[in-house]
KOLDOKOL-151156 format. One line per field, with one value per residue (C-alpha): residue number from 1; x, y, z. Coordinates in nm, 4 decimals. Layout:
% KOLDOKOL-151156
seq: c(NUM/...)
px: c(X/...)
py: c(Y/...)
pz: c(Z/...)
//
This chain:
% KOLDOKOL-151156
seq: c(1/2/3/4/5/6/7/8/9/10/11/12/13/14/15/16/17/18/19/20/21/22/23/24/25/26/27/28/29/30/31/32/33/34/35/36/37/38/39/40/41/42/43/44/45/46/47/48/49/50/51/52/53/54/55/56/57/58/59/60/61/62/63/64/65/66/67/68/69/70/71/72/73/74/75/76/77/78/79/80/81/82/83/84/85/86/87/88/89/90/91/92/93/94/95/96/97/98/99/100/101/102/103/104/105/106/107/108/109/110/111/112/113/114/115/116/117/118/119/120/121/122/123/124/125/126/127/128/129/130/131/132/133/134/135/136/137/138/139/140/141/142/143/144/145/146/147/148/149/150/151/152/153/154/155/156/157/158/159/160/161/162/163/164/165/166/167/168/169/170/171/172/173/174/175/176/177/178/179/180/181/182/183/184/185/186/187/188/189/190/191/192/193/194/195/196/197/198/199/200/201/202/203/204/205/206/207/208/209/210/211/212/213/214/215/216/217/218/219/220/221/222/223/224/225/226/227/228/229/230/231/232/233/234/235/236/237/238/239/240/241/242/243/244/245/246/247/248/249/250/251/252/253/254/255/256/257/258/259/260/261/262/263/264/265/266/267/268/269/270/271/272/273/274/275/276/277/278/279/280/281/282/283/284/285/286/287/288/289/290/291/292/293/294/295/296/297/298/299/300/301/302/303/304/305/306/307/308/309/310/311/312/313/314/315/316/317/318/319/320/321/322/323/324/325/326/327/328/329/330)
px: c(5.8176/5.7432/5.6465/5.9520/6.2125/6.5202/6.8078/7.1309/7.3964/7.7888/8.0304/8.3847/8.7053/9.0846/9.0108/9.2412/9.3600/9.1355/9.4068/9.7657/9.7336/9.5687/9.8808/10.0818/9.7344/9.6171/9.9713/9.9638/9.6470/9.7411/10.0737/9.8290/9.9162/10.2811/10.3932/10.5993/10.9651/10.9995/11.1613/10.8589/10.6156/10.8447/10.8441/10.4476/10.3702/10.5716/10.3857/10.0571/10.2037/10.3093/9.9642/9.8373/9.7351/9.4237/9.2799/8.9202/8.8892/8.5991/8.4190/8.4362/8.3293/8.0370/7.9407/8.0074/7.7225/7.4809/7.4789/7.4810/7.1706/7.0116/7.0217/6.8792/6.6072/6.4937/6.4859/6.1569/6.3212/6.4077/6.0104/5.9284/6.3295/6.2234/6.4404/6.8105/6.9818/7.3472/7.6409/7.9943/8.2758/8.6603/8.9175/9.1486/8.9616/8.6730/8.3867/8.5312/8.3569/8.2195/8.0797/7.9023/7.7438/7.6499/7.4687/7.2905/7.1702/7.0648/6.8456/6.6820/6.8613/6.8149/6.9150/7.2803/7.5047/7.8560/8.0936/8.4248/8.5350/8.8373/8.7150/8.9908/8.9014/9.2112/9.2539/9.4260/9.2315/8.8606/8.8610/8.9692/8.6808/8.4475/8.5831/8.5865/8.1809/8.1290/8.3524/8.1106/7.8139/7.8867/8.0417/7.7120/7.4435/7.3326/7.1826/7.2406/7.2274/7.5192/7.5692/7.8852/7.9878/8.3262/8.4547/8.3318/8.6673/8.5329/8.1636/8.0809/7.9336/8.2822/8.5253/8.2850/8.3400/8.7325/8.6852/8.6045/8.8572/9.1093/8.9959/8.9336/9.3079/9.4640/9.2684/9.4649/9.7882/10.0241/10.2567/10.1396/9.8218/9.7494/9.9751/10.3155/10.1841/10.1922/9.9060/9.9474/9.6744/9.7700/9.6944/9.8117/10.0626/10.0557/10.2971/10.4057/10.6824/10.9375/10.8688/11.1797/11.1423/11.1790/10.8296/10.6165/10.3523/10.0978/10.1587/9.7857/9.6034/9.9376/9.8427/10.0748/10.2018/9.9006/9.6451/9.2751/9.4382/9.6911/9.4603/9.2053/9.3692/9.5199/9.1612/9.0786/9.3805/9.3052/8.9629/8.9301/9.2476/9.0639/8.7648/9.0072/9.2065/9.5530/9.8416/10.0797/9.9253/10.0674/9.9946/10.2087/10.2073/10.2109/10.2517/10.4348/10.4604/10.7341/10.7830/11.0820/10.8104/10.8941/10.5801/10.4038/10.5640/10.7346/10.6531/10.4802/10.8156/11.0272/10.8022/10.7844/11.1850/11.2447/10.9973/11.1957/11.4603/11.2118/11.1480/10.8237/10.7127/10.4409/10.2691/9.9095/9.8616/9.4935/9.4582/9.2122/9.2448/9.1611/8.8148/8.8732/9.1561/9.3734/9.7960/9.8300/9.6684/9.7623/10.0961/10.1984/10.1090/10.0932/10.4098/10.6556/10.5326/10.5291/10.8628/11.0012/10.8443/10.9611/11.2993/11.2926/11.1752/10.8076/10.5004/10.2960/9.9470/9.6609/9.3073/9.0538/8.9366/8.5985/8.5174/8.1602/8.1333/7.7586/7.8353/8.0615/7.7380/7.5358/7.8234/7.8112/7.3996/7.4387/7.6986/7.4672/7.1498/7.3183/7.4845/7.1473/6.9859/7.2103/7.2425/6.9285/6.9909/6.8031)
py: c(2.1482/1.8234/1.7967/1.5218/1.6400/1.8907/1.7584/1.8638/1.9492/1.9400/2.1633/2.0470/2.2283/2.2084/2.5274/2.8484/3.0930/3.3600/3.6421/3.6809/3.5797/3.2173/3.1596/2.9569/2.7816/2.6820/2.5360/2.3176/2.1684/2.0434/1.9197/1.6726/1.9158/1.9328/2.2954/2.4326/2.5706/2.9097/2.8692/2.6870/2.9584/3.2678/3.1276/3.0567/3.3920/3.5732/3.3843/3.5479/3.8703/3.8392/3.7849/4.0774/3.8714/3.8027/3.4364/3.4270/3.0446/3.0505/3.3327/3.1506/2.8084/2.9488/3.1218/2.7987/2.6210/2.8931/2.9094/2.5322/2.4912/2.8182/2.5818/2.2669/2.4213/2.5925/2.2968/2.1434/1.7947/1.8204/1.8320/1.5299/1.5333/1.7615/2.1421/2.1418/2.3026/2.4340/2.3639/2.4041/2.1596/2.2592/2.0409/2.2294/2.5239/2.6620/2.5331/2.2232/1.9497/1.8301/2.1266/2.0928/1.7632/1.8845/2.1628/1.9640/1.7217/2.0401/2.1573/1.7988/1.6934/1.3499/1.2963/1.4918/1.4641/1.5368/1.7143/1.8099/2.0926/1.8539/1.7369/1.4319/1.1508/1.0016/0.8058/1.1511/1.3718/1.3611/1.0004/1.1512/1.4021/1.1370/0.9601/1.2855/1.2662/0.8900/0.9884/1.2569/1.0922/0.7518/0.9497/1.1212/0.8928/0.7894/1.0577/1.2440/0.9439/1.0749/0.9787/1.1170/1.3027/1.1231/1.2808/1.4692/1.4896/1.3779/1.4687/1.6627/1.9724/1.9853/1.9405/2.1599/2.4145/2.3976/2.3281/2.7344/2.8280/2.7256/2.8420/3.1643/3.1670/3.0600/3.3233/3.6001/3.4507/3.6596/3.6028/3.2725/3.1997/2.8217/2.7139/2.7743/2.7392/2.3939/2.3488/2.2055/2.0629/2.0285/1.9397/1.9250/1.6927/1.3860/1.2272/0.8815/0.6157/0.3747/-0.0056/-0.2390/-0.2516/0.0836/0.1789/0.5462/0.3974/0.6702/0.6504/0.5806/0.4154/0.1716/0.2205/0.2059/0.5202/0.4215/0.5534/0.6775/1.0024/1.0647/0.8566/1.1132/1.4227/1.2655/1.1839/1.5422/1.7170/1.4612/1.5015/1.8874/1.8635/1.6435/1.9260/2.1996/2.0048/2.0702/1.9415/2.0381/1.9278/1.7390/1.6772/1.7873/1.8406/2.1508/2.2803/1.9639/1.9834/2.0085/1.6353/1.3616/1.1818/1.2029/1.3769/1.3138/1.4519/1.5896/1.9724/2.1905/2.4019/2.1422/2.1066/2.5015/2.4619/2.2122/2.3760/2.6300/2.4081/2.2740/2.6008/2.6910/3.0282/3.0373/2.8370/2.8094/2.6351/2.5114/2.4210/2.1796/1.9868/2.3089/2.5274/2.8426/3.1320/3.0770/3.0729/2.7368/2.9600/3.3181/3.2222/2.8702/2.9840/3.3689/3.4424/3.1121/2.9865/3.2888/3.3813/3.0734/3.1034/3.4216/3.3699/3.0796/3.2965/3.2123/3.3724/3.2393/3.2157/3.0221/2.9568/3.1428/2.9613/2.8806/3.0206/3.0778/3.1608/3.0775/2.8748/2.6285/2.6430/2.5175/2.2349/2.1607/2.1230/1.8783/1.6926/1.6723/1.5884/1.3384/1.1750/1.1784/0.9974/0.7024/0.7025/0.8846/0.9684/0.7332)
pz: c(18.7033/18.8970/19.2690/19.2870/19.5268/19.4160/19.2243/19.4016/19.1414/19.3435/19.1242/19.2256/19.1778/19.3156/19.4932/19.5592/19.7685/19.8863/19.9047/20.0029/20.3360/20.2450/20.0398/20.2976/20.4321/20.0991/20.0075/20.3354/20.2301/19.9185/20.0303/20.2625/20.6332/20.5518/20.5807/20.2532/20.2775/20.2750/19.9850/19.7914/19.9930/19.8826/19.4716/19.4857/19.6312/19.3923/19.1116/19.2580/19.2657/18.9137/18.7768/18.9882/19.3463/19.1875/19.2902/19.0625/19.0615/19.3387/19.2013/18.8645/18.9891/19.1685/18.8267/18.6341/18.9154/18.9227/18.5540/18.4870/18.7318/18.5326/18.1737/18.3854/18.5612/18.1619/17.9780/17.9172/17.9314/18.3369/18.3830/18.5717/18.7034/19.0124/19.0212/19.0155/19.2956/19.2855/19.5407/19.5743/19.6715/19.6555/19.7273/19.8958/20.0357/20.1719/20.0797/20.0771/19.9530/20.2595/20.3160/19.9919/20.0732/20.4141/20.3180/20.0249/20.3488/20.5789/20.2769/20.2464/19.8788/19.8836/19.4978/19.3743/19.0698/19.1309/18.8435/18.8602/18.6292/18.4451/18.1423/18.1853/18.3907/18.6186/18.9415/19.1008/19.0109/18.9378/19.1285/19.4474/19.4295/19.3547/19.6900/19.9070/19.8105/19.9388/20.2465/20.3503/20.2420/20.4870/20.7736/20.8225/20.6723/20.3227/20.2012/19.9756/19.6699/19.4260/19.0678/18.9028/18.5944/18.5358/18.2332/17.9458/17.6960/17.4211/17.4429/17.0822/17.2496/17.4277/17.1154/16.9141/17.1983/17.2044/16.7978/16.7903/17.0580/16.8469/16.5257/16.6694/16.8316/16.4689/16.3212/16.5168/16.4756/16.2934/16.0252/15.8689/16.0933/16.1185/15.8707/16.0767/16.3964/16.6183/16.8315/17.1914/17.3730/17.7349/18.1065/18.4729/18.4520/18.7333/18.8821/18.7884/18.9597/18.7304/18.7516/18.7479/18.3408/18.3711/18.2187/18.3340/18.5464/18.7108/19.0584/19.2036/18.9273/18.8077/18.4776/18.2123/17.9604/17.7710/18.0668/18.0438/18.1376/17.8594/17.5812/17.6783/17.6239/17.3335/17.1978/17.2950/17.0693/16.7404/16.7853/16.7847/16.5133/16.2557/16.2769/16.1584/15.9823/16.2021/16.0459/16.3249/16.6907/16.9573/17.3887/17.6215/18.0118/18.1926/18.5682/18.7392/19.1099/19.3436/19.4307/19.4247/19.2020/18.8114/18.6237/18.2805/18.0409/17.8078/17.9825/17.7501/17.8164/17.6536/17.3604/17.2916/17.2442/17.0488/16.7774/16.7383/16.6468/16.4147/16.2128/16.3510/16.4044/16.6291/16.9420/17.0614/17.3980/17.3759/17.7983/17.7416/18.0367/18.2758/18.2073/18.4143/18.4636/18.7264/18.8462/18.5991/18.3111/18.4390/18.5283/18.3762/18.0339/18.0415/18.1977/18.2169/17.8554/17.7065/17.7856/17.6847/17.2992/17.2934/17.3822/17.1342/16.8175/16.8446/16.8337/17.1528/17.2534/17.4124/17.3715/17.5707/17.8966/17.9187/18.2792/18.2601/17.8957/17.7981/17.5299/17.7854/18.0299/17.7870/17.7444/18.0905/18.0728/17.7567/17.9371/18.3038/18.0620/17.8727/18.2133/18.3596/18.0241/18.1284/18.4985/18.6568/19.0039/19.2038)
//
């Protein structure tokens, strides 16, 4: 390994709840301070109890960092990079990403890459991150120097991953495997505001229906689909928030009904905008989705997340090494 200076690698997620008791904290911060109803507070607490109060998306994250640095530090083609170093940034709890940064400065990282774990580039979600970086980085000097990882939907190691996810998920279907069964690809929804024409416009970027965001999940889905040959695959939004704000859509919810009506028999919800377990998975899909299908007739299920599945850490290297390749961090 070279004498140069240590490579700091910031892993970025949306962040969770620690426990029960962080529900109501934890909701406030990603409303921006406002406090929820007690309404709001009462539903989202009873959707952690449903799933067991289990909150894993920290643990996960740190595994996802520890094991990306792991790949980066053994390959042969880092020599001459300097050692990678992991940290943690969450976005809406502890450690937040300015804790992250700072604690990249106190242990003298004067180099970092920054990746979120969303595959799907958009101005509200992996852009904020991205900005939450610079913040931290000018409010308390220039250091560390940050290059970002700014999407990785439709890098090969990535579609070959989900490529085998969904094979593997058709393969267990019953009654009629892949032949009767519609495959959704799907991811957060975002909220979006009507223009006078009346056209979808996302609400921070002002980009039309034709956005970076929904063209890349859309690349995602036909991409993955033309390696297994899908006939039956479509997009579709899950997990909307609680705003007067219309979302993208049409809800994965909506889509799982009107197949039914359609003479399907079975769903697979391939999650491909999210890559670890948590209440949008756990919940969202598990529970709320599920129920739906089966109310409907169909057979349901979803692709295995990638949490910190070797095979996706060995993604995540290909995707740092290739980002590096083109944008070495000064």
């Amino acid at each position: 390994m070279s004498d140069a200076s240590p490579i700091g690698v910031l892993v970025m997620a949306y962040g969770t709840a620690d426990g029960p008791d962080d529900i109501e904290r934890y909701y406030t911060d990603i409303r921006g301070g406002r406090a929820p109803s007690l309404e709001h507070l009462h539903e989202l607490k009873g959707r952690y109890k449903a799933i067991g109060n289990i909150f894993p998306l920290l643990d996960t994250t740190r595994d996802q960092a520890e094991g990306l640095v792991e790949r980066l530090n053994a390959d042969e083609r880092a020599d001459g990079q300097g050692s990678f170093r992991a940290y943690l940034g969450m976005k809406h709890s502890p450690p937040f990403i300015t804790d992250g940064v700072e604690a990249m400065r106190a242990d003298g990282i004067e180099r970092g890459i920054g990746i979120v774990m969303a595959p799907h580039w958009s101005g509200m979600s992996v852009e904020t991150y991205v900005e939450r970086v610079e913040q931290a980085v000018d409010d308390h000097g220039e250091t560390p120097a940050f290059t970002f990882v700014r999407s990785y939907h439709d890098h090969p190691a990535f579609i070959s991953f989900l490529t085998d996810r969904v094979r593997e998920a058709l393969l267990a279907m019953p009654e009629g495997g892949r032949d009767d069964t519609m495959v959704i690809f799907s991811a957060h929804s975002l909220p979006v505001r009507t223009v006078d024409d009346g056209t979808l416009r996302c609400k921070r970027c002002d980009c039309d229906d034709s956005c970076r965001y929904r063209d890349g999940l859309q690349e995602t889905a036909d991409l993955v689909a033309e390696r297994l040959g899908l006939e039956h695959h479509s997009i579709a939004w899950q997990s909307a928030g609680r705003t007067p704000d219309p979302w993208w859509g049409p809800p994965v919810e909506t889509v799982i009904e009107q197949l039914a009506t359609r003479g399907r028999k079975a769903v697979l919800v391939c999650s491909a905008g999210f890559v670890a377990d948590h209440l949008e998975i756990l919940y969202d899909l598990d529970i709320e989705a599920r129920e739906i299908a089966e109310r409907a007739g169909l057979a349901f299920a979803r692709t295995r997340m990638p949490n910190a599945d070797p095979v996706f850490l060995d993604v995540l290297a290909q995707v740092v090494r290739g980002h590096m390749a083109e944008a070495p961090p000064a």
